[in-house]
C-alpha positions in Angstrom: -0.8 -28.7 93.8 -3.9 -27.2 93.0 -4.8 -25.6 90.0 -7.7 -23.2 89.2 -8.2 -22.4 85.8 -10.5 -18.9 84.8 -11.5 -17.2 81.7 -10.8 -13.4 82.8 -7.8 -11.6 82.2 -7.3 -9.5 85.3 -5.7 -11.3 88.0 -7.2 -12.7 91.3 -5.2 -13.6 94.7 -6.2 -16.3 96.6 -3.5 -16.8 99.3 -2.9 -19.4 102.0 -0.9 -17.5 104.4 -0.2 -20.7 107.1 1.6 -22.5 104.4 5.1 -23.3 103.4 5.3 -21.4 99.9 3.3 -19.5 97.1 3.8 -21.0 93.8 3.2 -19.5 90.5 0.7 -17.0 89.3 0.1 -16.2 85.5 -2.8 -14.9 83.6 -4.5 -17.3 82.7 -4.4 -19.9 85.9 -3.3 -19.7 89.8 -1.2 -22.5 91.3 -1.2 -22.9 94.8 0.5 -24.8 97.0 -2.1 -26.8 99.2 -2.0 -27.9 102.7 -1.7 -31.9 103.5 -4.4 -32.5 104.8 -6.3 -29.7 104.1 -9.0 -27.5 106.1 -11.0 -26.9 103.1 -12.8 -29.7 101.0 -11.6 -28.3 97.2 -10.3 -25.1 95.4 -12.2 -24.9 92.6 -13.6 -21.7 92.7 -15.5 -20.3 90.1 -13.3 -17.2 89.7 -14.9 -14.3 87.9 -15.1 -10.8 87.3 -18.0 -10.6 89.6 -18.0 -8.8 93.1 -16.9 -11.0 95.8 -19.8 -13.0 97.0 -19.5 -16.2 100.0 -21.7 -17.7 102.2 -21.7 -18.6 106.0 -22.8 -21.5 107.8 -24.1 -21.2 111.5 -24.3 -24.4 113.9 -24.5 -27.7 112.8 -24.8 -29.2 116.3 -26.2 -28.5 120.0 -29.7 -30.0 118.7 -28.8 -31.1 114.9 -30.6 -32.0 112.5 -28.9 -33.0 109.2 -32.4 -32.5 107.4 -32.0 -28.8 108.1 -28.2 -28.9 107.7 -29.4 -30.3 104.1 -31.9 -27.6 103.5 -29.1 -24.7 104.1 -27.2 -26.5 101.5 -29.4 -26.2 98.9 -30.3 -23.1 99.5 -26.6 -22.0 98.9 -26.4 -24.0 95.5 -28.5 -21.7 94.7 -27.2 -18.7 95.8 -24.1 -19.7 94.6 -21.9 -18.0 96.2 -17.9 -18.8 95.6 -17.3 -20.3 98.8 -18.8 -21.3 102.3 -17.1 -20.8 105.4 -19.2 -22.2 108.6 -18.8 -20.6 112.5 -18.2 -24.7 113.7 -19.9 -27.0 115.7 -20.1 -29.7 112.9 -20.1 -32.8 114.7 -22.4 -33.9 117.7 -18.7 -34.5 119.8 -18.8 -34.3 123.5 -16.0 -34.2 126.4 -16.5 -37.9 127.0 -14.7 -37.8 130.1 -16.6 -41.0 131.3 -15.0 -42.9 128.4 -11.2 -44.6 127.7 -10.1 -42.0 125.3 -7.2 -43.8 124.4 -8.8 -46.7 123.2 -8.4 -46.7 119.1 -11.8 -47.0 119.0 -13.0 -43.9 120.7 -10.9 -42.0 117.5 -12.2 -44.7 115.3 -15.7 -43.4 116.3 -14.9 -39.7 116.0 -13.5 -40.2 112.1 -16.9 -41.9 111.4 -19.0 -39.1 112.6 -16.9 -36.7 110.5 -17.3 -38.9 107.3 -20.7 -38.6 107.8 -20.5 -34.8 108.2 -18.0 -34.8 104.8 -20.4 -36.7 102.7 -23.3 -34.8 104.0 -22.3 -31.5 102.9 -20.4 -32.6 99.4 -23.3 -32.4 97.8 -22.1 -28.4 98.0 -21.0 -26.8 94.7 -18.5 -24.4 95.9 -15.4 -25.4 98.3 -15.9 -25.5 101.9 -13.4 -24.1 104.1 -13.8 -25.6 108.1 -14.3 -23.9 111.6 -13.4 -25.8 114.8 -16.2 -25.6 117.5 -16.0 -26.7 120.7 -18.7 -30.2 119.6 -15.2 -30.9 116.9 -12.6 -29.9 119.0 -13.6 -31.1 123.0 -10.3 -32.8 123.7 -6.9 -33.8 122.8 -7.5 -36.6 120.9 -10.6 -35.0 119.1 -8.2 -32.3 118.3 -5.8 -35.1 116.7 -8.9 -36.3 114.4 -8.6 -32.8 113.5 -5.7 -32.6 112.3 -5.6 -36.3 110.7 -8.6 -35.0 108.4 -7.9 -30.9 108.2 -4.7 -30.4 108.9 -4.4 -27.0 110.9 -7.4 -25.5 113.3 -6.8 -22.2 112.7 -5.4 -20.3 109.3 -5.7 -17.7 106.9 -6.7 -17.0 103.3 -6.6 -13.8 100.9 -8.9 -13.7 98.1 -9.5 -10.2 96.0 -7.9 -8.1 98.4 -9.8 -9.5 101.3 -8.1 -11.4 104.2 -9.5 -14.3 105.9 -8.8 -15.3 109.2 -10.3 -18.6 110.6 -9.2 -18.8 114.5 -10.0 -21.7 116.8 -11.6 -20.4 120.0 -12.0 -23.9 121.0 -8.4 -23.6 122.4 -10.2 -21.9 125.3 -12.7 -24.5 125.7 -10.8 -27.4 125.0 -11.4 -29.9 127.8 -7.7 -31.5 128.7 -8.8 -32.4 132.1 -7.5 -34.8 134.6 -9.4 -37.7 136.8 -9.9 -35.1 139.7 -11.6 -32.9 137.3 -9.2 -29.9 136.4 -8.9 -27.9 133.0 -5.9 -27.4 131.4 -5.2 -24.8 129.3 -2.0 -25.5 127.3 -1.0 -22.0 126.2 -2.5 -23.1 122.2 -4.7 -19.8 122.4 -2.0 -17.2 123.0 0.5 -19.0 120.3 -2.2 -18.1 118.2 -2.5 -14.5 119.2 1.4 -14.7 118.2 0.4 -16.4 114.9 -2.5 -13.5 114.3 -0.3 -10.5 115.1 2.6 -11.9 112.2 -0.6 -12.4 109.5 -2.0 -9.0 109.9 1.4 -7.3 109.5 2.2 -9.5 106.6 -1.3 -8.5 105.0 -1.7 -4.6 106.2 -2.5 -3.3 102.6 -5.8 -5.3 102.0 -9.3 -3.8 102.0 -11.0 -5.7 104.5 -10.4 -8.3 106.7 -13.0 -10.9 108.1 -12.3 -13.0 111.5 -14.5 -16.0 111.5 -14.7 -18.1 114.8 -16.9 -20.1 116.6 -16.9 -18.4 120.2 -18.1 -14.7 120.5 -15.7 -13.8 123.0 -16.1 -10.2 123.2 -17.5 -8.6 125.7 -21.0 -9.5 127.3 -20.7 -13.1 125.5 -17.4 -14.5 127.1 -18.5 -16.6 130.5 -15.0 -16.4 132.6 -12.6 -13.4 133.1 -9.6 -14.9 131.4 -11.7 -15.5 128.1 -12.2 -11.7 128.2 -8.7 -10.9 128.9 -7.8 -12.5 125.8 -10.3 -11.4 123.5 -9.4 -7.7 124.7 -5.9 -8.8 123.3 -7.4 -10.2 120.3 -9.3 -6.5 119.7 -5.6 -5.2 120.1 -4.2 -6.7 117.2 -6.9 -6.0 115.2 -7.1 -2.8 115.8 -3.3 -2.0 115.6 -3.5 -1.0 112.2 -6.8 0.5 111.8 -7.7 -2.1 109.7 -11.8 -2.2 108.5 -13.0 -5.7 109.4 -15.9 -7.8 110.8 -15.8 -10.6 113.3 -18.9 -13.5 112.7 -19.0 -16.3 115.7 -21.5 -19.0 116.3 -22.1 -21.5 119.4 -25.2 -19.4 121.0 -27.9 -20.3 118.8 -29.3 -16.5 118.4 -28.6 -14.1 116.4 -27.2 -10.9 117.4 -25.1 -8.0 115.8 -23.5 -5.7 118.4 -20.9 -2.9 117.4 -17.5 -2.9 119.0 -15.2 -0.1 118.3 -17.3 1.3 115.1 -17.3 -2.4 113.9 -19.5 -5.2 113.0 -19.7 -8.3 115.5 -21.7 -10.7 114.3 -23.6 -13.9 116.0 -24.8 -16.2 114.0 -27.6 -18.3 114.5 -28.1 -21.7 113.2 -28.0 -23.9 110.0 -28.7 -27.0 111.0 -29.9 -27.4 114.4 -33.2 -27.9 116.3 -33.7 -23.7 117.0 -37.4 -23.1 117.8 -38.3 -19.8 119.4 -39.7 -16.6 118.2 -37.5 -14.9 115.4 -37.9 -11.7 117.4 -34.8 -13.3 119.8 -33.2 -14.4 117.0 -33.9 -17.5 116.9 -34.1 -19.3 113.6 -32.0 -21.3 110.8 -30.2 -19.4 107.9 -27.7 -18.9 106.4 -25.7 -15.7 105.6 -24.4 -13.5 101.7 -21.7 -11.6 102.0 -21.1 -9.5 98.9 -18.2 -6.7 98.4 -19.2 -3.9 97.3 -17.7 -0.6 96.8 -15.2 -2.3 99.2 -17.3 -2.9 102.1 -19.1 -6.2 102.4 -23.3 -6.3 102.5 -24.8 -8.8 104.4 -27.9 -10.7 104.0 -29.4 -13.2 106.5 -31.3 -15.4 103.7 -34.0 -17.5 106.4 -34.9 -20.9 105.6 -39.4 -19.7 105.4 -37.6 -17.1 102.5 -37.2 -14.1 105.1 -34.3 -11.8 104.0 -32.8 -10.1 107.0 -30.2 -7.4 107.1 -27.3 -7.5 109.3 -29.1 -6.0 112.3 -31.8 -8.2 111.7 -33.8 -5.0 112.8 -36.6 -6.2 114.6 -33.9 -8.0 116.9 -31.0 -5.8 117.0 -28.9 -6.2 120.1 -28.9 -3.2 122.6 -25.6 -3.1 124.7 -24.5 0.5 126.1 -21.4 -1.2 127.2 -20.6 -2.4 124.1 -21.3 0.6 122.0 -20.0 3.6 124.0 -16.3 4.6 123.1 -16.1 3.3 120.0 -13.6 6.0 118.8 -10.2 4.5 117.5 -8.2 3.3 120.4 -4.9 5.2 121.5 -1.9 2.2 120.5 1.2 2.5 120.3 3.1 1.4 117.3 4.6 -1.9 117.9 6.6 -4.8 116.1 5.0 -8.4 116.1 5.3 -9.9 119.8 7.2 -13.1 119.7 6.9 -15.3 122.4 9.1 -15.7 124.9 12.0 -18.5 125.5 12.8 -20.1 128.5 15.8 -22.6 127.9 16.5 -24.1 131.7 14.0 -27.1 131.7 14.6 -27.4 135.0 12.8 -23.9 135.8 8.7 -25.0 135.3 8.1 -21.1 136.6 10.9 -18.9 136.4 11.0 -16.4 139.8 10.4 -13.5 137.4 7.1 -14.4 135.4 5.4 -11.5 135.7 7.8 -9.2 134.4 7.2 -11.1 130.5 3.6 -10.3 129.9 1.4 -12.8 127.6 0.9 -10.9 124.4 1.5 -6.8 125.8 2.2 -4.7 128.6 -1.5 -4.4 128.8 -1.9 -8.3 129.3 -2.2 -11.1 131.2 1.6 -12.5 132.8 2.9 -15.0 130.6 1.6 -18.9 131.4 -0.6 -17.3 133.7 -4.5 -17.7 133.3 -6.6 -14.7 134.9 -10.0 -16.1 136.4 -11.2 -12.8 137.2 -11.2 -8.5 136.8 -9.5 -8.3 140.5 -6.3 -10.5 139.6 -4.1 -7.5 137.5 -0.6 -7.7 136.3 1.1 -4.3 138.4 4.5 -2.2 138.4 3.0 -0.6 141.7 5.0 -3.0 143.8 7.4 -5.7 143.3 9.7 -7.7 145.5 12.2 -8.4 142.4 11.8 -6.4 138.9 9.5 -4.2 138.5 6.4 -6.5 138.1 4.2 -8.4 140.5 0.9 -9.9 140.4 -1.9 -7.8 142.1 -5.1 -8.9 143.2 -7.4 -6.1 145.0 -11.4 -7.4 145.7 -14.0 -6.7 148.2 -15.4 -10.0 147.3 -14.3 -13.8 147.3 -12.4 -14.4 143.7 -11.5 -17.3 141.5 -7.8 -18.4 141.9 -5.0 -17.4 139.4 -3.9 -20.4 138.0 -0.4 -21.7 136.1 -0.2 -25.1 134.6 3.1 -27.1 135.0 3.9 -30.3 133.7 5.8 -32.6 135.6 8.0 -35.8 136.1 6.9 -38.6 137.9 9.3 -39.1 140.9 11.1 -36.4 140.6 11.5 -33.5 143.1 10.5 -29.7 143.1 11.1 -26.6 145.0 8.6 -23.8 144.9 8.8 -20.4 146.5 6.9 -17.4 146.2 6.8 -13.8 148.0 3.8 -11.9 149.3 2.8 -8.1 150.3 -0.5 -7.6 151.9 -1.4 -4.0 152.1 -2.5 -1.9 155.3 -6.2 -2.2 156.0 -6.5 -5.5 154.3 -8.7 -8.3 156.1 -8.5 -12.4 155.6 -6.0 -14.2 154.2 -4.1 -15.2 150.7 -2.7 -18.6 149.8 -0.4 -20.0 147.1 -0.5 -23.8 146.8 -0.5 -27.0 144.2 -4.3 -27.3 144.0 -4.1 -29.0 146.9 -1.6 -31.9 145.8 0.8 -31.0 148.3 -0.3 -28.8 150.5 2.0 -30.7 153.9 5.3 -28.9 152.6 4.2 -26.8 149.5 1.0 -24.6 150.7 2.1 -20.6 151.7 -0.6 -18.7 153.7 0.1 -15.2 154.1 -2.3 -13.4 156.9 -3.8 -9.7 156.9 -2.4 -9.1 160.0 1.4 -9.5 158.3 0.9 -6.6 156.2 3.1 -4.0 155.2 6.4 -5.9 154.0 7.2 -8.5 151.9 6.8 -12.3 153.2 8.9 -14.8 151.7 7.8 -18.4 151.5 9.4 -22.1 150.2 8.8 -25.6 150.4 9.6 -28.8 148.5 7.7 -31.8 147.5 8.3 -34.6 145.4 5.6 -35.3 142.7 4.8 -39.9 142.7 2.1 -40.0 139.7 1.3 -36.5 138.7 1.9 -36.0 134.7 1.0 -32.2 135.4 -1.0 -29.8 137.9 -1.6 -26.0 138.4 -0.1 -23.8 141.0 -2.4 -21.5 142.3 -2.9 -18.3 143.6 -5.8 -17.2 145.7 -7.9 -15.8 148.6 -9.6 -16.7 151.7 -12.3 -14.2 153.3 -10.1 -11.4 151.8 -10.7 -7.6 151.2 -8.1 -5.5 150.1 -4.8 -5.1 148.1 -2.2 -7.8 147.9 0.8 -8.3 145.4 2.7 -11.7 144.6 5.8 -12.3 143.4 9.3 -14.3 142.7 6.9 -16.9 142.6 9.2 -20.1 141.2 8.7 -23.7 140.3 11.9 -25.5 140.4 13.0 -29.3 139.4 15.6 -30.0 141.7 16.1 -34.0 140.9 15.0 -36.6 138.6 15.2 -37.3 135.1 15.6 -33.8 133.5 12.9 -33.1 130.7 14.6 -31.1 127.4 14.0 -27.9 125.7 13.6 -29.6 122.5 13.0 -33.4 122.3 10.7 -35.7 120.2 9.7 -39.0 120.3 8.9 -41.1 116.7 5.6 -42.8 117.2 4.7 -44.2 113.8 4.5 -43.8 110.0 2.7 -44.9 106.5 5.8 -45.3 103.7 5.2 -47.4 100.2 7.7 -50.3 99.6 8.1 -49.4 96.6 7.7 -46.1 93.9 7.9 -45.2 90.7 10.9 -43.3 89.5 9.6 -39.5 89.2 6.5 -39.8 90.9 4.9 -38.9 94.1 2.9 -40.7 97.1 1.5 -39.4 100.2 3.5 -40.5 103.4 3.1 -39.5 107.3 5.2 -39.6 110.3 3.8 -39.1 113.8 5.9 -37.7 116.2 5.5 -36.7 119.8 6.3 -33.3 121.4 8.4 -34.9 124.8 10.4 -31.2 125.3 8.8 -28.6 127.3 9.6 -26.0 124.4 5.6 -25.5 122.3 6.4 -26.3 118.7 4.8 -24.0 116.2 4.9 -22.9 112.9 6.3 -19.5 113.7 9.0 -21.1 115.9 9.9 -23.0 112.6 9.4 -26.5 113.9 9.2 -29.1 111.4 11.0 -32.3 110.1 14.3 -32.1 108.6 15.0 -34.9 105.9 18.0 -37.3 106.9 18.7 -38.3 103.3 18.5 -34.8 101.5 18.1 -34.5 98.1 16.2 -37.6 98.0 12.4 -37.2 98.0 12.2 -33.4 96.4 10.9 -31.9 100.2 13.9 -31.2 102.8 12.4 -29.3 104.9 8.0 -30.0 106.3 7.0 -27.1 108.4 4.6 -27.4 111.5 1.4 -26.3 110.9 -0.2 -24.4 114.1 1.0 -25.3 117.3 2.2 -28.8 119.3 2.5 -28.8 123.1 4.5 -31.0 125.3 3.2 -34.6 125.4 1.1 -34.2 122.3 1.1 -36.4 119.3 1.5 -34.7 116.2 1.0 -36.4 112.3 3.1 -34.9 109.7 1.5 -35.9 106.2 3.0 -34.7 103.2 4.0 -35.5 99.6 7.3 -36.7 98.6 9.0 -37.4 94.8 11.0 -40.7 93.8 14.0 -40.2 92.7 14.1 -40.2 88.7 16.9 -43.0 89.0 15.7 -46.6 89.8 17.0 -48.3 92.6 17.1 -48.3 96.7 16.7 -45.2 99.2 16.9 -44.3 102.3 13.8 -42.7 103.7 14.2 -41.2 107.5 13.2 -38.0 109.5 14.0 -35.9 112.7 12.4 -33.1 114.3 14.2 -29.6 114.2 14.1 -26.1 115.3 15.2 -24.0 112.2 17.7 -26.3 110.6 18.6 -27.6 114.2 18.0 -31.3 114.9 17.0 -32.6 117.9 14.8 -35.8 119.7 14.4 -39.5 117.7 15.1 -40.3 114.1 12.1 -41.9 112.1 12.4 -45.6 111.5 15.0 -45.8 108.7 13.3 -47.6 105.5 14.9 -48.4 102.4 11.7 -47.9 99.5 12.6 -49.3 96.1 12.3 -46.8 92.7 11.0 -48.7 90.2 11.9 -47.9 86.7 9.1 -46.0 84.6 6.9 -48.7 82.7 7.3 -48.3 79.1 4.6 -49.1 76.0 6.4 -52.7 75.7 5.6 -53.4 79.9 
């Protein structure tokens, strides 16, 4: 628990929205309940009848140099502002796909760079609340440092009727890829665009709301087609509501400040990396002041030479007639929270009628499916089955359309797929398995078959792939062509579950005293193809309830198949001496499923009195 203590007598909120439970307020002190571990390095806020007043941090690394990184410090001691919140890119981490990632070491190393981040910057005076960039957040097992030391990568906080929203963009980013070189993208972002839509509605009443990120994924910054796609459904929540808010983003080294539908979008520069270049680009170190007032925020880039910048940083300010035309208030229709959508047949990897569930909204991307480029749309104008097909119309040779699938070593698959080429159209189109099997699973569907549907199948049987992407793409094509009833279908082998969990390991005392709390962990491992997350109410369930004071651990952000995930949490000895049982299972709102914890017996010691 954390408890922060303040002289005034009208109240303050300050509100962890990812976490498990509020705890009291009164007026005179706020207890909250913290995460374990947390992604902020203390609570102690000043809390005062003052405007609200933090600072923000731009990149660390790309060129770092801690000597400047200390300089920014300082210079927000004193500001002193009531918290910092950086844009990420702390660490110098790289993708490090050279290197045996599952050694201990290479984690080992990882940990050591972050203690030298942590006991760089404690020399702050105000808590410090982190950002995942793509230098802290390159891989899976970078990702599970992460969580070791921060617990989740993205959250949210509310503090004097302000929302905070820290997203990880590094999702998109995040190198998973295999020897043959190909990125996987494990659905993480859009179970956060889930996550985003259920904050906002649950905090619709506040006065502003800032989104703080490390990639500026908006338009005229985002480098691939899909990245844009999901930013666009990123400005969709947002703007649901008509909520006033600002967006602040990092990883470019330059400052910029564009305005996207009548709001601020903010680039930062950086705080701590080598950034020479004339400050007319925007090149420079500073760091930023935010201050409420009359319930908007004013912002003031405070330069390292002593400079004091506004938020356009006038002499600099960003010209983009793309950006700024139309910024009138978007035409949305009301709408509850999207939840995502369940598939319970493990056996169906890509069920025949993906494209009628769209990703996030109608307006959006199909569901699993990741859209490389503006001529790849999802379409009610044709379809073989439903109403829905994929529709791809260029004059111009495209990226593929790609969906990842995960798969079982030795087992067998069947995949089938329709296609409708339109009159007029020239080339061809092909769906295949990125070339893993094209001999009996690669369909080619030429121009001069248009005008009716072509159906396709093959089978193949998968020897050492753990996963691969099915793909959809052209070949010297111009013109309009849809896809559909394309399926992915495990037709033998061992059988993966909806829900199923391996035990991996855990930290538990021998012994406790009777009333008293110590930090345990277990580690578990998400072996189901089902993505645990917080909103799907994943957690542990205790075996031996009423024992250690917590039944019931939620999941904090998101766990995909064949990831490792560390549960660390308090529990409370019983106030009776003697021996209990300590063991944990994975469940799905109150269900169980997958491997028990290794059952332990700790011993309560009795409380030791003045005569011990």
């Amino acid at each position: 628990m954390h408890r922060l203590s303040r002289s005034h007598k009208k109240g303050f909120t300050f509100l962890l929205v990812c976490i498990a439970g509020l705890q009291l307020f009164s007026e005179e002190r706020l207890e909250i309940k913290s995460f374990t571990p947390a992604p902020y390095s203390h609570l102690n806020l000043k809390g005062n009848n003052d405007a609200l007043q933090f600072a923000l941090m731009g990149d660390h690394t790309g060129g770092g140099d801690p000597e400047l990184w200390r300089q920014g410090l300082d210079l927000i001691n004193q500001l002193n502002p009531e918290f910092v919140v950086p844009v990420g890119d702390l660490i110098a981490g790289k993708r490090d796909n050279e290197l045996d990632r599952k050694d201990p070491s290479y984690k080992a190393s990882y940990h050591a760079l972050w203690d030298d981040f942590d006991q760089r910057t404690s020399r702050l005076q105000m808590p410090f609340f982190y950002t995942a960039g793509n230098h802290d957040y390159w891989n899976t097992e970078q990702a599970e440092v992460w969580q070791e030391r921060c617990g989740p990568s993205y959250y949210s906080f509310e503090y004097k009727d302000v929302l905070f929203v820290i997203l990880n963009t590094a999702f998109i980013m995040k190198d998973n890829s295999d020897p043959k070189g190909h990125h996987f993208d494990n659905g993480e972002y859009e179970q956060q665009l889930y996550w985003l839509a259920d904050t906002l509605k649950k905090h619709n009443d506040v006065s502003w709301t800032f989104i703080i990120q490390h990639h500026p994924f908006w338009e005229g910054f985002a480098r691939v087609s899909d990245q844009k796609a999901m930013w666009k459904e990123m400005d969709r929540v947002l703007l649901e509501d008509d909520r006033p808010y600002t967006v602040f983003a990092g990883h470019v080294h330059r400052y910029t400040y564009r305005e996207h539908f009548g709001r601020d979008y903010i680039t930062l520069s950086t705080s701590g990396a080598d950034n020479e270049g004339p400050i007319e680009t925007g090149n420079f170190n500073h760091v930023m002041l935010v201050t409420m007032k009359n319930g908007k925020p004013e912002i003031r880039n405070m330069l390292y030479d002593g400079q004091v910048l506004d938020k356009k940083a006038a002499p600099f300010i960003t010209s983009d007639k793309i950006l700024t035309q139309g910024v009138e208030k978007l035409a949305l229709n009301p709408r509850k929270p999207p939840t995502p959508p369940r598939h319970n047949n493990p056996s169906i990897l890509i069920p025949n009628s993906s494209f009628e569930s769209a990703g996030f909204g109608e307006e959006s991307y199909p569901a699993g499916w990741h859209l490389y480029n503006n001529e790849f749309t999802r379409s009610n104008e044709e379809a073989n089955t439903g109403s829905w097909s994929l529709k791809l119309q260029t004059e111009k040779e495209t990226r593929p359309v790609i969906h990842q699938v995960n798969l079982v070593k030795g087992a067998a698959y069947t995949l089938s797929a329709s296609i409708k080429i339109a009159p007029g159209s020239k080339g061809r189109v092909i769906i295949d398995t990125s070339d893993e099997f094209d001999k009996t699973a690669e369909f080619t569907c030429l121009a001069t078959d248009s005008g009716s549907w072509k159906k396709f199948s093959g089978t193949f049987t998968n020897a050492s792939l753990d996963r691969m992407f099915i793909r959809c793409f052209a070949v010297g094509f111009s013109g309009t062509c849809y896809f559909d009833d394309i399926a992915l279908t495990q037709i033998s082998g061992e059988l993966s579950q909806f829900n199923d969990a391996a035990f991996i390991a855990q930290t538990v005392p021998e012994s406790m005293t009777a009333g008293y709390p110590s930090r345990v962990t277990v580690k578990m491992k998400n072996k189901g193809v089902a993505i645990w997350s917080d909103l799907g109410k994943y957690g542990l369930k205790n075996i031996a309830p009423g024992s250690w004071g917590n039944n019931d651990i939620r999941l904090v952000n998101c766990v995909v198949q064949g990831i490792e995930y560390t549960f660390t949490f308090e529990i409370i000895a019983p106030t009776v001496p003697g021996s209990y049982a300590f063991q944990w299972q994975m469940q799905e709102d109150g269900t169980s499923f997958g491997d028990l914890s290794q059952k332990v017996e700790i011993k309560v010691l009795p409380v030791p009195t003045a005569e011990d």
